[in-house]
N, C-alpha and C positions, 0 to 999 in steps of 0.2 A: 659685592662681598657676601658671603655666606649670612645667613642669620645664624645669633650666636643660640638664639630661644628654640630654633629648627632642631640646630644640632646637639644642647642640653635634653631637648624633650625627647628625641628618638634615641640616645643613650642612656636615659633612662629605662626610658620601655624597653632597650635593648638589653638592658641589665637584670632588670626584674624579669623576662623571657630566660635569659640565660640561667638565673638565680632560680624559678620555675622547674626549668628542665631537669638541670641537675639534682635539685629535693626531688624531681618523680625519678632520678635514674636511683637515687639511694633510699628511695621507700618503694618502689616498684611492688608489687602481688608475690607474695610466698604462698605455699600451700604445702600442708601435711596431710599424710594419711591417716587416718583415722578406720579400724576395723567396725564394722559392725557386730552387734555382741549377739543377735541370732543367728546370725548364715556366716558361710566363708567368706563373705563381698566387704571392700573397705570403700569409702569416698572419700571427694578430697575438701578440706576445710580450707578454705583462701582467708590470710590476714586480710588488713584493712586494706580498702581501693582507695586512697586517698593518693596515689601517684597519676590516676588518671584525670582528676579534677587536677594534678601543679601539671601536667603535657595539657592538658586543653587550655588551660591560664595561658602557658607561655607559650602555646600556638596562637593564641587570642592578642597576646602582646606583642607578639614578632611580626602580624598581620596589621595591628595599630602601627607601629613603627614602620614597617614599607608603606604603608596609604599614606602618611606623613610625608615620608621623603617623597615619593611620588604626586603630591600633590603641590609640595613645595616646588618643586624641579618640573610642574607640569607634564609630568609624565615622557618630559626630554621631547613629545612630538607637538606640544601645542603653544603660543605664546611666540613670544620673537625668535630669530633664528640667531642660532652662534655664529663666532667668529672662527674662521679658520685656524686652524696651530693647533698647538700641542694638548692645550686644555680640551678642545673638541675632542680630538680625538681618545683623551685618555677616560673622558665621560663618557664615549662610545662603549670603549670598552671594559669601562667597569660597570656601565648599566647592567651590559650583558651578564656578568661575572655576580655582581649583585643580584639578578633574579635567579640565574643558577645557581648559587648559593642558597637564597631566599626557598626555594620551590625543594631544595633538599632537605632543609631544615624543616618545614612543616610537615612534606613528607614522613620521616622520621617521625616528628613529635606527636601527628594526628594518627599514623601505624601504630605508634606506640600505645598511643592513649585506648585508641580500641580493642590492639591485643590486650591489654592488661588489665580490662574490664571484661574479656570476655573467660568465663568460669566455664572449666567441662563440671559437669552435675551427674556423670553417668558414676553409676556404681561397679566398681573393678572388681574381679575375682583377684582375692589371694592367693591361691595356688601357685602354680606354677608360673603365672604369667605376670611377670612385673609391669605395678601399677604406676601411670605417668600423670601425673596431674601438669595440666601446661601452664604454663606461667610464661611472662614477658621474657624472651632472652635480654641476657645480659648485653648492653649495652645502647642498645637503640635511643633510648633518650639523653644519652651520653653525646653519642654522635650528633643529636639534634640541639646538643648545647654546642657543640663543637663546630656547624655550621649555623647557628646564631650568632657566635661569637665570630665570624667572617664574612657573615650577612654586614654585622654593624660595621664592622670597620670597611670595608669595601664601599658599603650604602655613603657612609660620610663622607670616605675621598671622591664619591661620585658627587654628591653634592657639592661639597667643594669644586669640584673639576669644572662642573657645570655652574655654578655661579660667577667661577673667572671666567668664563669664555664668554656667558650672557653678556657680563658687564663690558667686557673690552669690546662687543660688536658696534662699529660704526657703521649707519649706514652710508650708500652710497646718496652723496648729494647732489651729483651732479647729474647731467641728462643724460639721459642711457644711452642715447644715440648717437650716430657719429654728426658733429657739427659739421656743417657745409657753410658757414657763414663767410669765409674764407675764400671762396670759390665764385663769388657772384661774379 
């Protein structure tokens, strides 16, 4: 059977990950332009970077919660072997789906975290030439709550999957060999 303390802790941390991401997609970096009062040059002033610190948090937390599962489930290659059926195979295939998942979501959230820390500081001409100050596009840390929130549930049914199929493996007890005893 699954641990129920496995699957409480890593929905947690799965939670506060997602609960993360989403605060850094709804505070993300703004920036105004602001003219200079000698010359024609404007720069740009960036609000607060505080969406960079909640993307690094819940990349930090979504990284806790796969080491979790994975070291519960032994990483699916190490420890006893499963039992053939259905449960195997469906931990096969959600390992796979769970790290794919897993590897988009940080993706995302640690892209995120660095576009949105990173400030242009150069000084734009007003003139004629419209000033861009860059900032995080919209939605990046969106998407990386979006694949947290399918990391966790994937990760679980994995664990689950793999917990029934551990447990139902019996080994083989008797001798591997063909008996000849019969034959004397």
């Amino acid at each position: 059977m699954a641990s129920k303390l496995v699957l409480i802790t890593v929905f947690i941390f799965d939670l506060i990950a997602f609960g993360l991401a989403v605060g850094a997609e709804q505070r993300r970096s703004t920036a105004t332009i602001i003219p200079d009062g000698e010359s024609n040059y404007g720069y740009c002033v960036y609000d607060s970077d505080i969406a960079t610190g909640f993307g690094v948090g819940a990349f930090l937390f979504l990284m806790a919660s796969q080491v979790l599962i994975m070291v519960a489930s032994r990483c699916f290659c190490c420890g006893q072997p499963l039992s053939p059926g259905g449960s195997r195979a469906w931990s096969i295939v959600l390992f796979i789906i769970c790290w794919l998942f897993f590897l988009i979501a940080e993706i995302c959230l640690l892209a995120g975290s660095v576009r949105n820390a990173k400030h242009t500081k150069y000084r734009e001409i007003l003139g004629g030439n419209p000033i861009s100050c860059e900032t995080l596009r919209k939605g990046v840390f969106g998407a990386g709550a979006a694949f947290i929130f399918f990391t966790s549930i994937v990760s679980q049914f994995y664990y689950i999957c793999y917990s029934k199929a551990r447990e139902s493996f019996q080994p083989y007890a008797r001798e591997a060999a063909v008996g000849m005893g019969a034959y004397k």
